[in-house]
ROMAR-229827 format. One record per residue: residue in three letters; residue number from 1; x, y, z of N, C-alpha, C in turn. Coordinates in steps of 0.001 Angstrom, whole numbers. Each point is the difference from the previous one (the first is absolute). Example, Ala and Ser with C-alpha at 12.3 -4.5 7.8 and 13.67 -1.06 7.14 Angstrom:
+------+-----+---------+---------+---------+---------+---------+---------+---------+---------+---------+
| code | pos |      nu |      nv |      nw |     cau |     cav |     caw |      cu |      cv |      cw |
+------+-----+---------+---------+---------+---------+---------+---------+---------+---------+---------+
|  ALA |   1 |   13190 |   -5690 |    7800 |    -890 |    1190 |       0 |     900 |    1200 |       0 |
|  SER |   2 |    -350 |    1050 |    -720 |     820 |    1190 |      60 |    -770 |    1090 |     730 |
+------+-----+---------+---------+---------+---------+---------+---------+---------+---------+---------+
! end
This chain:
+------+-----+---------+---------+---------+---------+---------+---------+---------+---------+---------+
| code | pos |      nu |      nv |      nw |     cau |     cav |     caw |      cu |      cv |      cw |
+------+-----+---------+---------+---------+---------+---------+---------+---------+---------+---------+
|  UNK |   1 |     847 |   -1196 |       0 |    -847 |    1196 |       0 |     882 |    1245 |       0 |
|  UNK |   2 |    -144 |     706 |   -1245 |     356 |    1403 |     471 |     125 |     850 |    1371 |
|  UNK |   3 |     380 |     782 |     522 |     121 |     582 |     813 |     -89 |    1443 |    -277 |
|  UNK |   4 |     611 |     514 |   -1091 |    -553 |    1134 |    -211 |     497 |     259 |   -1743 |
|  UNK |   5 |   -1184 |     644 |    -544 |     -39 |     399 |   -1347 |     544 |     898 |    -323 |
|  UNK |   6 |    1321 |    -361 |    -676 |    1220 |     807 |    -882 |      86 |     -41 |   -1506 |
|  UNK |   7 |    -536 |    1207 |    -326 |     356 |     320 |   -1600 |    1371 |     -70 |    -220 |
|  UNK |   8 |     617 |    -355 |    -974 |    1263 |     678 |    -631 |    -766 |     453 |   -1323 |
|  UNK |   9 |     779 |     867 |    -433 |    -551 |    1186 |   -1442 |    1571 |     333 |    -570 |
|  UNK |  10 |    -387 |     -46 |   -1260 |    1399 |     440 |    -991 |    -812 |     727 |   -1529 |
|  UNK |  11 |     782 |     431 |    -565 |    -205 |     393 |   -1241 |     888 |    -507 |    -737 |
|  UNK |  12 |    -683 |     490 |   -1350 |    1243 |    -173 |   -1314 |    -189 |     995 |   -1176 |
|  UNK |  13 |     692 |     333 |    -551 |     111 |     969 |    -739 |     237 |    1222 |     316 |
|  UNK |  14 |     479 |     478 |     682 |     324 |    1233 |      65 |    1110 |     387 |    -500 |
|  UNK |  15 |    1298 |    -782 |    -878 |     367 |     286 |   -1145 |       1 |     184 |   -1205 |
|  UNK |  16 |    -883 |    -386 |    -336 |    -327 |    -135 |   -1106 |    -570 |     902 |    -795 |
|  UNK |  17 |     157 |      56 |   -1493 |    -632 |    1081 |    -638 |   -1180 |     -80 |    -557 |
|  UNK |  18 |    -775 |   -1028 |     239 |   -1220 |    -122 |    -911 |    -791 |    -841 |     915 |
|  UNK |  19 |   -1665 |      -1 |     419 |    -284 |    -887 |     829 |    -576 |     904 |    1594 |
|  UNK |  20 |    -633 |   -1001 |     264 |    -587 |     696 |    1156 |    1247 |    -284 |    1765 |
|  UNK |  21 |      18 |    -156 |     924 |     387 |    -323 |     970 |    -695 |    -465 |     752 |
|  UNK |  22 |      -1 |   -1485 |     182 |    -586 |   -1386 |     863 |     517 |    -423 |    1166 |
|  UNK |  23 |    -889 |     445 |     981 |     154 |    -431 |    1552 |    -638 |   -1326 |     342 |
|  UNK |  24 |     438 |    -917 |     800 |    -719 |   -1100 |     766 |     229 |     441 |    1077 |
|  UNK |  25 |    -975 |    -611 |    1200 |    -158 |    -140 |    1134 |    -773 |   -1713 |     357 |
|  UNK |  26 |    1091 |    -804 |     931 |    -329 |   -1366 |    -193 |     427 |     -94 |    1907 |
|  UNK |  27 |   -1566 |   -1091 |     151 |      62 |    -205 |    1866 |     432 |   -1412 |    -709 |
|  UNK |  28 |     782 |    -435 |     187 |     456 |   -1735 |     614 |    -606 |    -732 |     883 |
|  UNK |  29 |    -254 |   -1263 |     -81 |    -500 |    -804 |     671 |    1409 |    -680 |     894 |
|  UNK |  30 |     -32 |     163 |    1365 |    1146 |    -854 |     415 |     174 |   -1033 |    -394 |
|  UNK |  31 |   -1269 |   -1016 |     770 |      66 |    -969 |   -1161 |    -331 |    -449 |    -916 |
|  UNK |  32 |      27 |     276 |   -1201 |     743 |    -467 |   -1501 |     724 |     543 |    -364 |
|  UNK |  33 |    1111 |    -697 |     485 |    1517 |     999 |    -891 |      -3 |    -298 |   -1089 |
|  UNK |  34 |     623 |     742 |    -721 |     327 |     548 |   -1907 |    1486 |    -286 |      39 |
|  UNK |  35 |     694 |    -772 |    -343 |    1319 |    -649 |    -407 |      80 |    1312 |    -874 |
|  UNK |  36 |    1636 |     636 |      47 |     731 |     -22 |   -1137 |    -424 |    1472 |    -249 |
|  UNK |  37 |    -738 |     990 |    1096 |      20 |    1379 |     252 |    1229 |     991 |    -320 |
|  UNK |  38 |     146 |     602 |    -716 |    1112 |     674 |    -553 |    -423 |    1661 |    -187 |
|  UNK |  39 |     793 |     906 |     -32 |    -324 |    1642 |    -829 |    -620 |    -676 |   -1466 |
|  UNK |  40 |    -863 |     498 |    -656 |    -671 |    -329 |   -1015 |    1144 |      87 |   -1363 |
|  UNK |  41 |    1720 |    1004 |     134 |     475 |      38 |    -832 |    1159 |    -692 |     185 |
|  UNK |  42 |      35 |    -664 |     590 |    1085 |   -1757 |     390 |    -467 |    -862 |    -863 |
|  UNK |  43 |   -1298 |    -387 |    -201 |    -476 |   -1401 |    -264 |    -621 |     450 |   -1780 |
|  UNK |  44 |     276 |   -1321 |    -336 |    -580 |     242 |   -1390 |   -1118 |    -331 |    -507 |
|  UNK |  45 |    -818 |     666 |   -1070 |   -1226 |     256 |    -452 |    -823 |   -1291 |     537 |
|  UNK |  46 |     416 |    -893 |    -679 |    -782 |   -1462 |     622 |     334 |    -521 |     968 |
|  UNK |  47 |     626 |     719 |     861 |     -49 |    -308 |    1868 |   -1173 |     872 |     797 |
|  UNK |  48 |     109 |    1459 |    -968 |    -704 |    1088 |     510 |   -1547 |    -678 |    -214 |
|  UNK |  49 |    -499 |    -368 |   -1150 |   -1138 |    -396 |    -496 |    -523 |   -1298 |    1337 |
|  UNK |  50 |    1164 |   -1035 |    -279 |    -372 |    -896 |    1350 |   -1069 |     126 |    1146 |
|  UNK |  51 |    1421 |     950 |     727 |     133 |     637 |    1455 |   -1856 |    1126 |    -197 |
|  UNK |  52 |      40 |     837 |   -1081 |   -1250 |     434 |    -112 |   -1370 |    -877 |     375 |
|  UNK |  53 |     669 |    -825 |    -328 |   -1635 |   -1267 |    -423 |      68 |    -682 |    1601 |
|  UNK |  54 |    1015 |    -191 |     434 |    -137 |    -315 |    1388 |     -59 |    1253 |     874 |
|  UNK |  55 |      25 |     711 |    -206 |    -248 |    1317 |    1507 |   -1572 |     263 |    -232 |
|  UNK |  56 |    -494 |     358 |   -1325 |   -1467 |    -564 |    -535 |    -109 |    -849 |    1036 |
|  UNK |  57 |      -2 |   -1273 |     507 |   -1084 |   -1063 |     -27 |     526 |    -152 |    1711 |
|  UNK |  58 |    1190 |     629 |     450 |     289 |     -87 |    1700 |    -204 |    1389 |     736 |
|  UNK |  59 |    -274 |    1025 |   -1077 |     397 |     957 |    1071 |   -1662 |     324 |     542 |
|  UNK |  60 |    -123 |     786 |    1511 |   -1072 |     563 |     395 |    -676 |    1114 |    -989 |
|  UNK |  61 |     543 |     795 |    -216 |    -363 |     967 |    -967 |    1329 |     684 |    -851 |
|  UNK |  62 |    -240 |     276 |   -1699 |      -7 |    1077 |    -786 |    -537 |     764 |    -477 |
|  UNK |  63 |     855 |    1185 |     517 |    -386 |    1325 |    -391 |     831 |     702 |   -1354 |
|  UNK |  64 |    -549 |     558 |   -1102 |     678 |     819 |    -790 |    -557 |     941 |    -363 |
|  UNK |  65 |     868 |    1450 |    -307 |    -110 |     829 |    -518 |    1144 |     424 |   -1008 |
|  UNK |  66 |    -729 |    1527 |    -599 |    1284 |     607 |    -912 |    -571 |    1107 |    -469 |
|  UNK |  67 |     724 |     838 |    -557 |     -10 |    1558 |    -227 |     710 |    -191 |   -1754 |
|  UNK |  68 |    -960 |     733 |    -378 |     242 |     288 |   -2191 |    1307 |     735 |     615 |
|  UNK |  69 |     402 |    -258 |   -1262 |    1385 |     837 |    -690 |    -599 |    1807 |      98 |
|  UNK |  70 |   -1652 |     217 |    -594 |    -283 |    1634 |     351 |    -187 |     182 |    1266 |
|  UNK |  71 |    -664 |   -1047 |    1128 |     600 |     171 |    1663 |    1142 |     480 |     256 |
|  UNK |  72 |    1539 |    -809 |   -1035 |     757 |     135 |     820 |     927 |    1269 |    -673 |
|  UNK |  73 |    -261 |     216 |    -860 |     222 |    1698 |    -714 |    -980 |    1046 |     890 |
|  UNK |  74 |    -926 |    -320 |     675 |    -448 |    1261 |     611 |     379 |      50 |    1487 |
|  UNK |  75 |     429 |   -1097 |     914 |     468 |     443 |    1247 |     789 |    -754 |     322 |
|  UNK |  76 |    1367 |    -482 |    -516 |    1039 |    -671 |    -609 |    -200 |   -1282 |     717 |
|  UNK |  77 |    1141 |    -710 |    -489 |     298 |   -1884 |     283 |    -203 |    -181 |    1415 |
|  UNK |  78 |     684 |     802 |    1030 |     163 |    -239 |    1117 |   -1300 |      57 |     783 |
|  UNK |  79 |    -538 |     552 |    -511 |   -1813 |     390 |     700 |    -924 |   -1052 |    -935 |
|  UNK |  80 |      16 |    -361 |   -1081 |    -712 |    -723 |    -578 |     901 |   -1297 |     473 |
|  UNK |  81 |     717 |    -185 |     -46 |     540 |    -933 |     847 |    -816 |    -231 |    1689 |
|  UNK |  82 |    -358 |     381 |     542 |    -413 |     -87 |    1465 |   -1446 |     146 |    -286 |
|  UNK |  83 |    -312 |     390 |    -964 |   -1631 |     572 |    -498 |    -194 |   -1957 |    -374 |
|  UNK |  84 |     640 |    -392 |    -895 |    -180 |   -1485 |    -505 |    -160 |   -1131 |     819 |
|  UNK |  85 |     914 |     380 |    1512 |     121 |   -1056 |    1161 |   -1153 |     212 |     592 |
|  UNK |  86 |    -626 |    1961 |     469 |   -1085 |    -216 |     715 |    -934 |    -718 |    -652 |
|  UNK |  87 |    -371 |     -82 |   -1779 |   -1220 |    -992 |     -75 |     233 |   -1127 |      89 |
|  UNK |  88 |    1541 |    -652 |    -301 |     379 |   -1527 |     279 |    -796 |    -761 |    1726 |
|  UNK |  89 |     384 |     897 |     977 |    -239 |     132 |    1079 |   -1742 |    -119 |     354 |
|  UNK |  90 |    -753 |    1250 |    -842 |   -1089 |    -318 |     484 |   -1142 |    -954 |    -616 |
|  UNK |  91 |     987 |    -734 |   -1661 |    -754 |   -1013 |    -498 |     224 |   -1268 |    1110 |
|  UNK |  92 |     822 |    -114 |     823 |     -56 |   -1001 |     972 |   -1583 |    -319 |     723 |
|  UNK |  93 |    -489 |   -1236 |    -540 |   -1295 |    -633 |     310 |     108 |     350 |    1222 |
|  UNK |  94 |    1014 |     281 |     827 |      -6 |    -501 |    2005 |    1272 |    1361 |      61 |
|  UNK |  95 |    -356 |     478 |    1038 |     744 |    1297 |     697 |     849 |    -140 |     979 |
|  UNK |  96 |    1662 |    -374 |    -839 |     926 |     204 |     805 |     461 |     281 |    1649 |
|  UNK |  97 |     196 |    -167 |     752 |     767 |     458 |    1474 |     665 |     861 |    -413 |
|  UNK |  98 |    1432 |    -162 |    -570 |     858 |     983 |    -678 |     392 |    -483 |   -1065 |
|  UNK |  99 |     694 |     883 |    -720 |     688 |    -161 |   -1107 |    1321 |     -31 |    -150 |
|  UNK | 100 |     901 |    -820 |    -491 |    1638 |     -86 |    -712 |     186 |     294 |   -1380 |
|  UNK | 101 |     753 |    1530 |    -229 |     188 |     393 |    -921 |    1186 |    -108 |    -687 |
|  UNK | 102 |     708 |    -212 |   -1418 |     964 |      82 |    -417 |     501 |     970 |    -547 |
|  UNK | 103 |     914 |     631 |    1056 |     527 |    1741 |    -297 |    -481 |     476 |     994 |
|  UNK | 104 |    -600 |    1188 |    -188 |    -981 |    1066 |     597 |    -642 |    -295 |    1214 |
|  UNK | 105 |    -922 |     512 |     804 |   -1711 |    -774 |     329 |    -462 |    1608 |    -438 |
|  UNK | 106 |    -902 |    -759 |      98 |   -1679 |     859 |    -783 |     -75 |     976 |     977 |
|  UNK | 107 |    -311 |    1090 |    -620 |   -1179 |    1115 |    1269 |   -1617 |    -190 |    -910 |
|  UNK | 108 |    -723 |     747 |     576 |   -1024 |     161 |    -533 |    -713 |   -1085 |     133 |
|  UNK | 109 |      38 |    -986 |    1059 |    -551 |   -1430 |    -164 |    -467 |    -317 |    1748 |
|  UNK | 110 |    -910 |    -780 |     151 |    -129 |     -13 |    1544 |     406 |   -1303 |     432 |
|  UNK | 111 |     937 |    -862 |    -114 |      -5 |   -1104 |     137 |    1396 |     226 |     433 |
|  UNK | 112 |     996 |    -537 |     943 |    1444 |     196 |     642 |     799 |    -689 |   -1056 |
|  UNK | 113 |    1390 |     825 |    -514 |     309 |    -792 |    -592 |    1711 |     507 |    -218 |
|  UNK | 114 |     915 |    -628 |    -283 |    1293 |     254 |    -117 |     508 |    -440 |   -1488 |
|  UNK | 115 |     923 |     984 |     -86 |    1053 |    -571 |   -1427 |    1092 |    -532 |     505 |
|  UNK | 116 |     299 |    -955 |    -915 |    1122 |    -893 |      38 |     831 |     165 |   -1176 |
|  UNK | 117 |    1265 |     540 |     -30 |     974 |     135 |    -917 |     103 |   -1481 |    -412 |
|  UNK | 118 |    -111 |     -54 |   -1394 |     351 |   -1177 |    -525 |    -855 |   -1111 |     770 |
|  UNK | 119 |   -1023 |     490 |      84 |   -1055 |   -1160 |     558 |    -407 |   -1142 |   -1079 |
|  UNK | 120 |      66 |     -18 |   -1186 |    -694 |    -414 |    -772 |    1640 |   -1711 |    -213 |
|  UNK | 121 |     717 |     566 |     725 |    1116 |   -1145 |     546 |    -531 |    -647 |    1069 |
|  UNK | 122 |    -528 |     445 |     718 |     277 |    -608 |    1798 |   -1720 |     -66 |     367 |
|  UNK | 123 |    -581 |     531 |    -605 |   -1510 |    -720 |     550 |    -653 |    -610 |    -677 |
|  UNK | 124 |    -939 |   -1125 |     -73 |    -286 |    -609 |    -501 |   -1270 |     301 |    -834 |
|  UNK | 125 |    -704 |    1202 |     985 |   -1733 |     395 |    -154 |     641 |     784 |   -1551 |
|  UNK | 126 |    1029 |     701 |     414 |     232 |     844 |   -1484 |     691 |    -424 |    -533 |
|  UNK | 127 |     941 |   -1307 |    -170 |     202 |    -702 |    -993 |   -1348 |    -403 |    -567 |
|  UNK | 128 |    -893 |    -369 |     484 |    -695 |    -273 |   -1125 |   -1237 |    1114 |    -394 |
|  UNK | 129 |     174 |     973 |     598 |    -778 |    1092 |    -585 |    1026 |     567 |   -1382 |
|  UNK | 130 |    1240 |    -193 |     283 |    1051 |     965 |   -1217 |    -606 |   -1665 |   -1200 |
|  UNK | 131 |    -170 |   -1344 |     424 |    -369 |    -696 |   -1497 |   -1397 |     191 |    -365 |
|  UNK | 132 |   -1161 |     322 |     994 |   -1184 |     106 |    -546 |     162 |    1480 |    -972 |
|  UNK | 133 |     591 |    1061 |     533 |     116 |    1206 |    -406 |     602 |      28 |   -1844 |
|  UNK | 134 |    1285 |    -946 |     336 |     656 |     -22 |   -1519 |    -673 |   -1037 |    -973 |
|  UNK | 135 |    -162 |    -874 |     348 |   -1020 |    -898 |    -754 |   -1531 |     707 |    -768 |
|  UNK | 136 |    -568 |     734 |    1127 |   -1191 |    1082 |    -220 |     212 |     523 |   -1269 |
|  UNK | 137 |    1172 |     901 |     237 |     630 |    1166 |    -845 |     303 |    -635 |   -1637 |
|  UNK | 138 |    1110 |   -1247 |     654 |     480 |    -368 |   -1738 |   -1494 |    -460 |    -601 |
|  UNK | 139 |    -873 |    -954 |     146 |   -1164 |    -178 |    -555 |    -214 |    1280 |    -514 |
|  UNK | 140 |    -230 |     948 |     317 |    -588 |    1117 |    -413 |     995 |     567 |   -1063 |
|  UNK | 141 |     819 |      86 |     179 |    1159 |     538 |   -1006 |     106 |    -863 |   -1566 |
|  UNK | 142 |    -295 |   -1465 |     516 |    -237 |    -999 |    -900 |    -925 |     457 |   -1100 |
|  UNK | 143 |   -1358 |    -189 |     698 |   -1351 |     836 |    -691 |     230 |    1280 |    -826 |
|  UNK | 144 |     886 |    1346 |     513 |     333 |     837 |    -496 |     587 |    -204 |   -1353 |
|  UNK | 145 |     761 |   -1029 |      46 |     947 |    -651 |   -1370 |    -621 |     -58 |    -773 |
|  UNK | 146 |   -1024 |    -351 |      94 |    -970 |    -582 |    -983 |    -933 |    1277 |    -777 |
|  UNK | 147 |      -8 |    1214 |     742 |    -547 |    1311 |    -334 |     789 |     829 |    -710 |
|  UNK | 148 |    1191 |    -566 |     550 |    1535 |    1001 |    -382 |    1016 |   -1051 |    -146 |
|  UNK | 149 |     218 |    -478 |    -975 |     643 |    -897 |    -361 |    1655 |     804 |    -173 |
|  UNK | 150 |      13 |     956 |    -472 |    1089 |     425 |    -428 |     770 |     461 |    1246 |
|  UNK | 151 |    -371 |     177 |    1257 |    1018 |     221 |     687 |     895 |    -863 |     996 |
|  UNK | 152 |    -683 |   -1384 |    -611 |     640 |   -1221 |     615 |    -360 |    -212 |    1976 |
|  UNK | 153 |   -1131 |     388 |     193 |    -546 |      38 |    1464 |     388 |   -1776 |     209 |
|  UNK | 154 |     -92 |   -1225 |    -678 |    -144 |   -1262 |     111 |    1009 |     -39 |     396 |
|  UNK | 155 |    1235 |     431 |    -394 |    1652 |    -557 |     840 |     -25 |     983 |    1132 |
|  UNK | 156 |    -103 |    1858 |    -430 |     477 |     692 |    1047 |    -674 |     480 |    1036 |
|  UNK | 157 |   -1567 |    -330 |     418 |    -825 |     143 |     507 |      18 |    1592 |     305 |
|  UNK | 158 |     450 |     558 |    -753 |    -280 |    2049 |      59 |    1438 |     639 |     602 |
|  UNK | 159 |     538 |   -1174 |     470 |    1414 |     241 |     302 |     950 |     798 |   -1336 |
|  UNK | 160 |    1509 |     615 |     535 |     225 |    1138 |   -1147 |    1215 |    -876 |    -529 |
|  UNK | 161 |     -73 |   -1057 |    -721 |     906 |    -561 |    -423 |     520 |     633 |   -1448 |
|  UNK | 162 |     810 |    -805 |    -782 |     428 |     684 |   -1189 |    -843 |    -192 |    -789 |
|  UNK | 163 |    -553 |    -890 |    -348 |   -1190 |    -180 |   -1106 |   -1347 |    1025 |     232 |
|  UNK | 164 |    -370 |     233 |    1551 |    -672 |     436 |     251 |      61 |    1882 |     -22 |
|  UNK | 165 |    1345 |       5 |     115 |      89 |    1312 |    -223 |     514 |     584 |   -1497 |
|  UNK | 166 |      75 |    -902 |    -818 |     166 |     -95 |   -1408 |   -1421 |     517 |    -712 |
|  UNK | 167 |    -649 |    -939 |     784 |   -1519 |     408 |    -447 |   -1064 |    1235 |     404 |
|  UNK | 168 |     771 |      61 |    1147 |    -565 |    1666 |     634 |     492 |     854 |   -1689 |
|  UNK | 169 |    1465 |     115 |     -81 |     154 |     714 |    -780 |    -605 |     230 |   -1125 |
|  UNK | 170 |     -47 |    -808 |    -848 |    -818 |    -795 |   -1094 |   -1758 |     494 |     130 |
|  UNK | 171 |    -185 |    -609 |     677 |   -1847 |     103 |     158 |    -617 |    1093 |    1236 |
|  UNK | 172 |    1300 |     433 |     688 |    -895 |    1243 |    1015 |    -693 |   -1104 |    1060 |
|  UNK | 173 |     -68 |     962 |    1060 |   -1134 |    -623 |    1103 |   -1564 |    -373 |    -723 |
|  UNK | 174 |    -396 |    -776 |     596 |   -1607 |    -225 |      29 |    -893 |     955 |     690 |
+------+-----+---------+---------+---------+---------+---------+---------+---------+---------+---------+
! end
């Protein structure tokens, strides 16, 4: 039995040049552990996909949110960033005790909660909030490919790689 209900919450994208920015917020079940919990950018695509499909089917609750690319042009990354966790947070079916954040902690939120430098290493709730979060995101970036084929979203998921910034040049923003 639980003892007390702990979110971990992460995002993804907030480098990136194209794409929205995707927060999870994930309570763990003590018991059913998830083998093989990692930062979401350690493990590879079909570990991430896995580990997704099992935090799905063990965890107490997921929560996600995210903030457009015109969110995050009007009150920048770092606020649409924390704007994305508070809805990750309050899509949670069940209301947290506190929260474990990776980086930061939140203001603007009523629930107790701390950042953890490099949390998305050392806790487990946001290890698997940083794979529900990136998994979320690339799907979506995937889909985008398919709208915008030409800027190669399928390999670089909005990330500013060379191809990707080849094609900025070439075709302009969307």
């Amino acid at each position: 039995m639980n003892k007390e209900l702990i979110a971990g919450v992460d995002e993804v994208g907030r480098g990136c040049l194209a794409g929205p920015v995707v927060s999870a917020s994930v309570i763990l079940d003590k018991n059913k552990k998830v083998e093989g919990l990692k930062d979401s950018k350690l493990l590879t695509p079909k570990k991430r996909e896995f580990l997704y499909k099992e935090i799905n089917e063990k965890a107490i609750s997921i929560g996600i949110g995210s903030c457009s690319p015109r969110i995050i042009d009007k009150i920048n990354i770092r606020e649409a960033t924390f704007s994305s966790m508070r809805i990750a947070i309050k899509n949670l079916s069940i209301k947290p005790e506190k929260l474990l954040i990776d980086g930061d902690p939140i203001e603007k939120i009523n629930i107790p909660n701390r950042g953890i430098v490099k949390g998305d290493n050392k806790i487990h709730s946001i290890m698997a909030a940083s794979i529900i979060a990136k998994v979320t995101r690339d799907r979506l970036m995937m889909h985008y490919s398919n709208i915008f084929p030409e800027y190669d979203f399928q390999n670089n998921k909005g990330y500013g790689t060379k191809n990707h910034l080849k094609a900025l040049i070439k075709n302009k923003s969307t």
